[in-house]
CHARMM internal coordinates of N, CA and C (Angstrom, degrees):
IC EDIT
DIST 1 N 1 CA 1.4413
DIST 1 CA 1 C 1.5255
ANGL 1 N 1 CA 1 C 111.97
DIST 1 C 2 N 0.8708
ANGL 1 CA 1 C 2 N 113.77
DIHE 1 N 1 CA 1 C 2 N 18.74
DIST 2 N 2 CA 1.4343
ANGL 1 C 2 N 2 CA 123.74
DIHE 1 CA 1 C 2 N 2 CA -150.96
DIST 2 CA 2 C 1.9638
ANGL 2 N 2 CA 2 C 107.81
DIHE 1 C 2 N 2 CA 2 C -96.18
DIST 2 C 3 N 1.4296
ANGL 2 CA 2 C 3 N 89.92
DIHE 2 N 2 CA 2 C 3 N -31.69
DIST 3 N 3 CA 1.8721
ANGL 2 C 3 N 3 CA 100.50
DIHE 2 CA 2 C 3 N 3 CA 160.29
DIST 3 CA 3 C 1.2819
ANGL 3 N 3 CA 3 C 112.29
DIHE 2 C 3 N 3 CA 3 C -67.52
DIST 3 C 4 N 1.1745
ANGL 3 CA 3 C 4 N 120.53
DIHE 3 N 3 CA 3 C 4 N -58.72
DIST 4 N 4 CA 1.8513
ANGL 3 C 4 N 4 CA 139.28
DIHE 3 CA 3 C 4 N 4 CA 173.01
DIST 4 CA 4 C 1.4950
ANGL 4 N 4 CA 4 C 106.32
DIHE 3 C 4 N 4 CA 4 C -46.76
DIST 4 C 5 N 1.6418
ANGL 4 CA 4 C 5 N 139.36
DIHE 4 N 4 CA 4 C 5 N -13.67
DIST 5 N 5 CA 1.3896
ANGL 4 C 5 N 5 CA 120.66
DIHE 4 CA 4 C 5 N 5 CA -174.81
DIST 5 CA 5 C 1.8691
ANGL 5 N 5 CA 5 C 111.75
DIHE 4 C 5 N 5 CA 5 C -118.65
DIST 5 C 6 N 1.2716
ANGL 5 CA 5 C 6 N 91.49
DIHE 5 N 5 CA 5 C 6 N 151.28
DIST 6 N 6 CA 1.2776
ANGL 5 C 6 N 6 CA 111.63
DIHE 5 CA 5 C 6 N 6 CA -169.18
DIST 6 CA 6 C 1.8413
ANGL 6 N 6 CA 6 C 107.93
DIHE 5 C 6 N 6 CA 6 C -103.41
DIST 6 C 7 N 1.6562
ANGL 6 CA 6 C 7 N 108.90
DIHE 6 N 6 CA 6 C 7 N 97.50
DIST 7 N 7 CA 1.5292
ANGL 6 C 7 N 7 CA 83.88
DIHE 6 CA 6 C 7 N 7 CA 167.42
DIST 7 CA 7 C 1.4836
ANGL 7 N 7 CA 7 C 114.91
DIHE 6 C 7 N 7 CA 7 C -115.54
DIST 7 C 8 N 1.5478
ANGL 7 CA 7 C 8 N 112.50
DIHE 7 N 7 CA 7 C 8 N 164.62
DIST 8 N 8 CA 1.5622
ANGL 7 C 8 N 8 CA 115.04
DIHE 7 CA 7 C 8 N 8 CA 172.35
DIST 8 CA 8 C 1.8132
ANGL 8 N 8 CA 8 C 99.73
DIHE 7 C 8 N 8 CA 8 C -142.46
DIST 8 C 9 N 1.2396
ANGL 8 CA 8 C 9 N 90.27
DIHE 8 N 8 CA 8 C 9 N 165.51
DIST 9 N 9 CA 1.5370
ANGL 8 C 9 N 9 CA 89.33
DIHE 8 CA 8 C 9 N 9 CA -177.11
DIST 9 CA 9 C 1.5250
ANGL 9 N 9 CA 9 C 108.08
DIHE 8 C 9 N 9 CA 9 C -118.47
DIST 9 C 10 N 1.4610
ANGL 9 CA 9 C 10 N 108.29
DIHE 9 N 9 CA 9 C 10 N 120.07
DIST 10 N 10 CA 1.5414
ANGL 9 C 10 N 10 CA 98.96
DIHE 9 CA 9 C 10 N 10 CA -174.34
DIST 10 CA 10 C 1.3243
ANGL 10 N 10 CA 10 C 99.30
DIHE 9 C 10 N 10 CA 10 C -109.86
DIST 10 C 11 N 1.5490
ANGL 10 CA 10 C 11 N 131.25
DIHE 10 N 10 CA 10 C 11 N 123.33
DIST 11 N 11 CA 1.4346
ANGL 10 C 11 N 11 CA 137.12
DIHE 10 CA 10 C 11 N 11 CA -179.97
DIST 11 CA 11 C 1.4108
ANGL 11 N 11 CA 11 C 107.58
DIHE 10 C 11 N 11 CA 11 C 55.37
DIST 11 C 12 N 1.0401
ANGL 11 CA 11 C 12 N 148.46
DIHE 11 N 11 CA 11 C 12 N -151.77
DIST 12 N 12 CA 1.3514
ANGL 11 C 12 N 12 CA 160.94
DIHE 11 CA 11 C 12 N 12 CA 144.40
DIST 12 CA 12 C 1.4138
ANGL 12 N 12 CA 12 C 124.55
DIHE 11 C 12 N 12 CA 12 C -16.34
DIST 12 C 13 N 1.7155
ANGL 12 CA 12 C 13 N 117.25
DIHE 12 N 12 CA 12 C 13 N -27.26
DIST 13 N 13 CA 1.2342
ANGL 12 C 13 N 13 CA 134.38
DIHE 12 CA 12 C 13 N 13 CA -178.40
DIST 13 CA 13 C 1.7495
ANGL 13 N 13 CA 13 C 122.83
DIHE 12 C 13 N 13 CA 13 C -98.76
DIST 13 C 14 N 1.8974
ANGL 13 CA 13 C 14 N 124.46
DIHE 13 N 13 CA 13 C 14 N 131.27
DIST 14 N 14 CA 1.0107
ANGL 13 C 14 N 14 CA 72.92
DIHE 13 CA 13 C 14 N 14 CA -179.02
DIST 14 CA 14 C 1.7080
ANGL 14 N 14 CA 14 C 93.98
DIHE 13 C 14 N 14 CA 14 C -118.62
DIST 14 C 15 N 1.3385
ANGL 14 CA 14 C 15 N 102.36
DIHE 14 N 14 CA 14 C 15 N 165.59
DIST 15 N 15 CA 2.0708
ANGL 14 C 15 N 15 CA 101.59
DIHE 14 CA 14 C 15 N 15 CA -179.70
DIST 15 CA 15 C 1.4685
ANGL 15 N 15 CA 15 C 100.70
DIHE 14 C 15 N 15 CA 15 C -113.94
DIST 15 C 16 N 1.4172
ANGL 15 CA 15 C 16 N 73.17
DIHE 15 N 15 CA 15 C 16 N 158.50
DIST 16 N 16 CA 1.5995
ANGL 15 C 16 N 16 CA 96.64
DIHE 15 CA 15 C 16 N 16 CA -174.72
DIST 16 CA 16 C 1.5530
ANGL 16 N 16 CA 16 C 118.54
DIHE 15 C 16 N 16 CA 16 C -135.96
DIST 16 C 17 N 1.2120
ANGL 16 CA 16 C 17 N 105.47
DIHE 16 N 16 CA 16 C 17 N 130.82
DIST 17 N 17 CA 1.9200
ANGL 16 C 17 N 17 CA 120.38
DIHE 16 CA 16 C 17 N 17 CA -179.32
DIST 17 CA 17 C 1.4678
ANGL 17 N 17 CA 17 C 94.39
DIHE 16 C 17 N 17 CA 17 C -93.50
DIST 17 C 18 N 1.6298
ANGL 17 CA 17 C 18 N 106.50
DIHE 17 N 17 CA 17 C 18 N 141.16
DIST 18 N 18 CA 1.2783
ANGL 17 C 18 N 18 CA 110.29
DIHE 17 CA 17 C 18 N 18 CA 131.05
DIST 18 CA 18 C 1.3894
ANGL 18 N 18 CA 18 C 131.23
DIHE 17 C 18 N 18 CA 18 C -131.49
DIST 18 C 19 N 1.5383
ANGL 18 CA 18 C 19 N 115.61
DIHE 18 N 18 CA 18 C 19 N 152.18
DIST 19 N 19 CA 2.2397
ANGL 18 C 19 N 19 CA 89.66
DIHE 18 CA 18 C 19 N 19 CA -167.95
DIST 19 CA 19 C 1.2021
ANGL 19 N 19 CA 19 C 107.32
DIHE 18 C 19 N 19 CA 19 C -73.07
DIST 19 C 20 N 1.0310
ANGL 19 CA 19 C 20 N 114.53
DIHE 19 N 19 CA 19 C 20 N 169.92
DIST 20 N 20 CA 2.1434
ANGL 19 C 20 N 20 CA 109.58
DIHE 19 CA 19 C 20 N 20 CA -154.00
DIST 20 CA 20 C 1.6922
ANGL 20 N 20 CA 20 C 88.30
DIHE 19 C 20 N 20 CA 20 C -107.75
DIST 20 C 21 N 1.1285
ANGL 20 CA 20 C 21 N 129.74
DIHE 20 N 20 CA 20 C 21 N -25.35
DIST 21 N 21 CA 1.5095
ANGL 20 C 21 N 21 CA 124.90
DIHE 20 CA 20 C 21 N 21 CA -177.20
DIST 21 CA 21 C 1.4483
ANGL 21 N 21 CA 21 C 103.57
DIHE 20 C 21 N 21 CA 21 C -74.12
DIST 21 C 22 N 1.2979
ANGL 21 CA 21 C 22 N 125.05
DIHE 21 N 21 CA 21 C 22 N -53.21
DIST 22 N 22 CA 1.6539
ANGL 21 C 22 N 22 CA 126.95
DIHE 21 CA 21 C 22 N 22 CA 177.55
DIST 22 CA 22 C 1.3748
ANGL 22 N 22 CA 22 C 98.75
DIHE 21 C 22 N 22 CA 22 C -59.47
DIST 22 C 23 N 1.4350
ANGL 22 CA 22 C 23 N 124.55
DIHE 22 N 22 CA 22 C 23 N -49.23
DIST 23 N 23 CA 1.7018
ANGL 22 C 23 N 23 CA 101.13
DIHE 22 CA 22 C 23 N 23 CA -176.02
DIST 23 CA 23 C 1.6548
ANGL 23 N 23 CA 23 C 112.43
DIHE 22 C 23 N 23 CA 23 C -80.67
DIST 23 C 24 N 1.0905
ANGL 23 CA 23 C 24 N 131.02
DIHE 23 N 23 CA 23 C 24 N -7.75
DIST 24 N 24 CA 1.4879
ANGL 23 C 24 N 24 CA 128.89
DIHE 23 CA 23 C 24 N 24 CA 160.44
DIST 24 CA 24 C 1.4995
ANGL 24 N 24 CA 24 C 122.14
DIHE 23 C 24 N 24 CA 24 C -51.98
DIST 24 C 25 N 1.3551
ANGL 24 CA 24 C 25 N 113.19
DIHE 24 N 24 CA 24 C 25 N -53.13
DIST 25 N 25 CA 0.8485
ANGL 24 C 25 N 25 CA 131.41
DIHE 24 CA 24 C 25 N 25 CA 165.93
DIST 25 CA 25 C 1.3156
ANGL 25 N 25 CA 25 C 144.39
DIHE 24 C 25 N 25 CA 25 C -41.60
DIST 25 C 26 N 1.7957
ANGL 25 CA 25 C 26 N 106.51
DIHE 25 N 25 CA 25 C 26 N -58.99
DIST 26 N 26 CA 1.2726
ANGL 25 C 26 N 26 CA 135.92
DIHE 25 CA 25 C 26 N 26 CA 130.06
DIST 26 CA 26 C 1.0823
ANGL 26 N 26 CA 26 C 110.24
DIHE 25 C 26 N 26 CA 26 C -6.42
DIST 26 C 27 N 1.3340
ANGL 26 CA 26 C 27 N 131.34
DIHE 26 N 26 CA 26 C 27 N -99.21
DIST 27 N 27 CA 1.2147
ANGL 26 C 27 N 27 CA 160.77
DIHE 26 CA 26 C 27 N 27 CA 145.05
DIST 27 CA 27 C 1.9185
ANGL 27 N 27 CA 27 C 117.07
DIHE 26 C 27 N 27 CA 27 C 8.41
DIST 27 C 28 N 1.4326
ANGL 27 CA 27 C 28 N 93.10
DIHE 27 N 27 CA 27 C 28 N -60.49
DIST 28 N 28 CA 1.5959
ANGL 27 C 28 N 28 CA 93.60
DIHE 27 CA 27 C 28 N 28 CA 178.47
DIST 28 CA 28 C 1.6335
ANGL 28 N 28 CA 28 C 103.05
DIHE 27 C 28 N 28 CA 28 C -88.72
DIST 28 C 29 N 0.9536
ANGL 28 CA 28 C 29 N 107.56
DIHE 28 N 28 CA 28 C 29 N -5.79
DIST 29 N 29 CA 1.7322
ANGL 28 C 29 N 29 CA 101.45
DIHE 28 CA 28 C 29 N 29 CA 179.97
DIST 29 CA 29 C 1.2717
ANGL 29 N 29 CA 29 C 102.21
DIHE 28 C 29 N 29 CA 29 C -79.03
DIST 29 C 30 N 1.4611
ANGL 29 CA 29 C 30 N 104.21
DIHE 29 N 29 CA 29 C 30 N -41.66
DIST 30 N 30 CA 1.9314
ANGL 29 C 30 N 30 CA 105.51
DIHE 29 CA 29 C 30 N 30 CA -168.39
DIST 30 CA 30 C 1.5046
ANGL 30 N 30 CA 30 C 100.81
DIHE 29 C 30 N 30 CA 30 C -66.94
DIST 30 C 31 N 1.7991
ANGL 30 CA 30 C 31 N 130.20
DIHE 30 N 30 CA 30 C 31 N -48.28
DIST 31 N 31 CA 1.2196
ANGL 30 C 31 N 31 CA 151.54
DIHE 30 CA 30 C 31 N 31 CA 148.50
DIST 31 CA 31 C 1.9065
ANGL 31 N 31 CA 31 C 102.05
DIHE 30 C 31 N 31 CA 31 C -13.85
DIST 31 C 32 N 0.5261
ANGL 31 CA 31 C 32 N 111.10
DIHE 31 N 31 CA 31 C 32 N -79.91
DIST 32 N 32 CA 1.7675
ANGL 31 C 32 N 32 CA 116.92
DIHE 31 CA 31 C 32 N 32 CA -179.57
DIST 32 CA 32 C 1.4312
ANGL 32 N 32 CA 32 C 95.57
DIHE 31 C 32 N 32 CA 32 C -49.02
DIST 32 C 33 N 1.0468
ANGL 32 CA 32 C 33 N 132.84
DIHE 32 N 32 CA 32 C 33 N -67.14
DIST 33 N 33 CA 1.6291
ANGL 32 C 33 N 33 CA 136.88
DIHE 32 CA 32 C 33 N 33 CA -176.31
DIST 33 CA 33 C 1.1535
ANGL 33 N 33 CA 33 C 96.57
DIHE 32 C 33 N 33 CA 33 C -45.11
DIST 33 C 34 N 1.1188
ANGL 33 CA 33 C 34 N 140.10
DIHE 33 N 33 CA 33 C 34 N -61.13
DIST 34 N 34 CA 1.2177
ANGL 33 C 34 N 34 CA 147.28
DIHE 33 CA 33 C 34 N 34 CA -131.32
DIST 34 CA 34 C 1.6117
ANGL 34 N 34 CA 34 C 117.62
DIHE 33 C 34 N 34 CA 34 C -165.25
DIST 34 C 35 N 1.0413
ANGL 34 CA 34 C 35 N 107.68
DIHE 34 N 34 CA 34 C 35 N 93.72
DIST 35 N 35 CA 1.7727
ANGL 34 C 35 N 35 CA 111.70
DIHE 34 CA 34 C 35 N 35 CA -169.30
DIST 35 CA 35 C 1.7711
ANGL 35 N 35 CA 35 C 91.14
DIHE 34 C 35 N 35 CA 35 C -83.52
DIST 35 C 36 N 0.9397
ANGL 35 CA 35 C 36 N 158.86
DIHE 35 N 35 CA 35 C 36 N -31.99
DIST 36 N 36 CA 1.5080
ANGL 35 C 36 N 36 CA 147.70
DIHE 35 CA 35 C 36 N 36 CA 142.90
DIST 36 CA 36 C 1.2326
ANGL 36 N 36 CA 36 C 127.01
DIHE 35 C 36 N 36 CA 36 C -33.66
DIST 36 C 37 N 1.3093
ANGL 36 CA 36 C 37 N 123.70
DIHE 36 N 36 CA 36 C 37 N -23.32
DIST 37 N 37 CA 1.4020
ANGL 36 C 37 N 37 CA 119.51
DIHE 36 CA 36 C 37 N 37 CA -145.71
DIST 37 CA 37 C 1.5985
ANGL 37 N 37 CA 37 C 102.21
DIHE 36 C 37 N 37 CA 37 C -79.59
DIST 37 C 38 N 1.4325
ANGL 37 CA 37 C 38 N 114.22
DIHE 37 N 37 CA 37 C 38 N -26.74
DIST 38 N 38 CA 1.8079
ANGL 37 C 38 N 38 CA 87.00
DIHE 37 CA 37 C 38 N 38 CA 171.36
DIST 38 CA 38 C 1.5813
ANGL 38 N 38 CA 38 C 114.15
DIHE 37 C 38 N 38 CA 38 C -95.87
DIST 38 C 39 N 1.1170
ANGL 38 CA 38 C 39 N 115.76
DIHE 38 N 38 CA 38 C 39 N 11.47
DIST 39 N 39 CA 1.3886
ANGL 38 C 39 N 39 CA 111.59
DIHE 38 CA 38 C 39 N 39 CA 173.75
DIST 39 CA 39 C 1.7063
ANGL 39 N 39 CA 39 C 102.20
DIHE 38 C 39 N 39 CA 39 C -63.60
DIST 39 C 40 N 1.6208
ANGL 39 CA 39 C 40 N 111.82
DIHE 39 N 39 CA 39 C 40 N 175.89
DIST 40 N 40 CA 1.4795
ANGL 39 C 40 N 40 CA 112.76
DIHE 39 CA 39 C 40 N 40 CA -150.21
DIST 40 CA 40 C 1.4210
ANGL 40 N 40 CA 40 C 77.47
DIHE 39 C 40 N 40 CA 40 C -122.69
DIST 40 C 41 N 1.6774
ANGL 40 CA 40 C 41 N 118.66
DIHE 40 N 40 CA 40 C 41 N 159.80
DIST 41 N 41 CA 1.4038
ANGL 40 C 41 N 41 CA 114.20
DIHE 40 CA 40 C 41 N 41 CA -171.33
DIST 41 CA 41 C 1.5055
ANGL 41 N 41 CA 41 C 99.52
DIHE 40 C 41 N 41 CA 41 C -113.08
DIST 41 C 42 N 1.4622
ANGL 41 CA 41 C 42 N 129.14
DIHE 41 N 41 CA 41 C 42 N 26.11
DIST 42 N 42 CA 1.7218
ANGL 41 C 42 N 42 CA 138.70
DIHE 41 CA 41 C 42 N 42 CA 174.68
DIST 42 CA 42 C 1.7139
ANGL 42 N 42 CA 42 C 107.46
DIHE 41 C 42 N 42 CA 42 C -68.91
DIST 42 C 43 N 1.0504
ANGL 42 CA 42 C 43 N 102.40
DIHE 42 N 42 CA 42 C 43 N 116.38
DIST 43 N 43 CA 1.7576
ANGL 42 C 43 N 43 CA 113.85
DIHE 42 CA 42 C 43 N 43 CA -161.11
DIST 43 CA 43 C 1.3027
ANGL 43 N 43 CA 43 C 94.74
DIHE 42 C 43 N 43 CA 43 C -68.64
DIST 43 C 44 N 1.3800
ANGL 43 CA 43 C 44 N 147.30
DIHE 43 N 43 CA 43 C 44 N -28.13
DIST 44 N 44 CA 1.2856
ANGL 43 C 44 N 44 CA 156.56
DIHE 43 CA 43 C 44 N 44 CA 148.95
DIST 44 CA 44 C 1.4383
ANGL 44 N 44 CA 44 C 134.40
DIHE 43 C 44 N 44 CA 44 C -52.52
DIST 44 C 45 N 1.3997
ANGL 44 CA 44 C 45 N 101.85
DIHE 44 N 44 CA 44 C 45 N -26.73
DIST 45 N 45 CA 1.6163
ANGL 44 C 45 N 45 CA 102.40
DIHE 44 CA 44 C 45 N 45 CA 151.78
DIST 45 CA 45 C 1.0708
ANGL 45 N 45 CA 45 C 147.42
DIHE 44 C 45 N 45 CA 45 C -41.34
DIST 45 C 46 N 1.3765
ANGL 45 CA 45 C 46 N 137.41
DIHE 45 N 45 CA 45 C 46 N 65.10
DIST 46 N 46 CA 1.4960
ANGL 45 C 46 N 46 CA 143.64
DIHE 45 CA 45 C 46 N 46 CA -153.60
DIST 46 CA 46 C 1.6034
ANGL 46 N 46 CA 46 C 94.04
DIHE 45 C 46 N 46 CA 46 C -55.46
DIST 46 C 47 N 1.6003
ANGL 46 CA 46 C 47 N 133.83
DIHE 46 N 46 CA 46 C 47 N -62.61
DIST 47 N 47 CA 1.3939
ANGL 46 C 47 N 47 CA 128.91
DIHE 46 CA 46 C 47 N 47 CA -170.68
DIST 47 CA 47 C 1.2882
ANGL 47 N 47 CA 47 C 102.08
DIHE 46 C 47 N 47 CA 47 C -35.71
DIST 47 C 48 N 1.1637
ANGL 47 CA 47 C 48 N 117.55
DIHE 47 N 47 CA 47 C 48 N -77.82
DIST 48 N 48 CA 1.4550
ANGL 47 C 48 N 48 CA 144.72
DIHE 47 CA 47 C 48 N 48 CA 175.09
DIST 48 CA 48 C 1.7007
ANGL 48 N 48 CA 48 C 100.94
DIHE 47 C 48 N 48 CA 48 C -26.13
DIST 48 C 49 N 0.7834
ANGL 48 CA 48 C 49 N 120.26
DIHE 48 N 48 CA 48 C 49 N -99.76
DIST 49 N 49 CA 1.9580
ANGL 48 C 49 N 49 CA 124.35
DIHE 48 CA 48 C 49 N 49 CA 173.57
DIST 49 CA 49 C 1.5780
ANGL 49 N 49 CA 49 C 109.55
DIHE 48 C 49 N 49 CA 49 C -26.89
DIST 49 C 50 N 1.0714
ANGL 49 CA 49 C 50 N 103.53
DIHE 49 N 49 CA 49 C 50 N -31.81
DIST 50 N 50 CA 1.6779
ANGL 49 C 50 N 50 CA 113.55
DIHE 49 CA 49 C 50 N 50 CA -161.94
DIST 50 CA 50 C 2.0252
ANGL 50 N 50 CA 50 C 98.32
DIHE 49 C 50 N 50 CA 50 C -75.14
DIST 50 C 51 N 1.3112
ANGL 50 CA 50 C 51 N 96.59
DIHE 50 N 50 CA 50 C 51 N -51.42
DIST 51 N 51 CA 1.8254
ANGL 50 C 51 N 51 CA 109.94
DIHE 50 CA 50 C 51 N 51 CA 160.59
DIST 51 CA 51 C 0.8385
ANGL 51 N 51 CA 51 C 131.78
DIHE 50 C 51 N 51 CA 51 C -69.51
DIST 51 C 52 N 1.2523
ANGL 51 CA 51 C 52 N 134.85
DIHE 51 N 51 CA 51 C 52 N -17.93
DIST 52 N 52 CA 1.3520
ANGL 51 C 52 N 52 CA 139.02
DIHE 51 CA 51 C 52 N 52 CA 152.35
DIST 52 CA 52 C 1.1715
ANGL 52 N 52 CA 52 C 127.98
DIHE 51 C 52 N 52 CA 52 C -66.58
DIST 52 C 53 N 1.2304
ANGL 52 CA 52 C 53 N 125.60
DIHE 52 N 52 CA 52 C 53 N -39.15
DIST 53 N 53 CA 1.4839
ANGL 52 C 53 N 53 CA 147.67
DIHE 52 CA 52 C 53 N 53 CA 154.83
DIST 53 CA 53 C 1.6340
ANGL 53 N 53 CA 53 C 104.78
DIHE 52 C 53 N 53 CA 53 C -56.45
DIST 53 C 54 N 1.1288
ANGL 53 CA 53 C 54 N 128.92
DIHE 53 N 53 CA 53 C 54 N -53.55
DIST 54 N 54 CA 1.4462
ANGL 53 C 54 N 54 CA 111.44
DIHE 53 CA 53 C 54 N 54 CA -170.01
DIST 54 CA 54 C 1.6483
ANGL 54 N 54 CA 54 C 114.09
DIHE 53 C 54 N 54 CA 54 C -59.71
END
COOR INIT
IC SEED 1 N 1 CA 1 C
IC BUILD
């Protein structure tokens, strides 16, 4: 995502854009590859375990 973001530094802080269509996208592409891939890999994660299991 790293083409897609915008940073500036305002005072001490710095922000960051990203365009929301390139990261949607992103996102469902990795999603299609991989319907897990944003799940979290914490062996204690009930959400997480709970989706994997279904």
């Amino acid at each position: 995502m790293e083409k897609y973001t915008r940073r500036v530094e305002i005072g001490n802080a710095v922000v960051q854009a990203v365009h929301l269509k390139s990261l949607i996208k992103a996102v469902v592409d990795q999603l299609k590859e991989n319907p897990f891939a944003l799940l979290c890999q914490r062996q204690d994660c009930e959400r997480c375990t709970a989706v994997r299991w279904s």
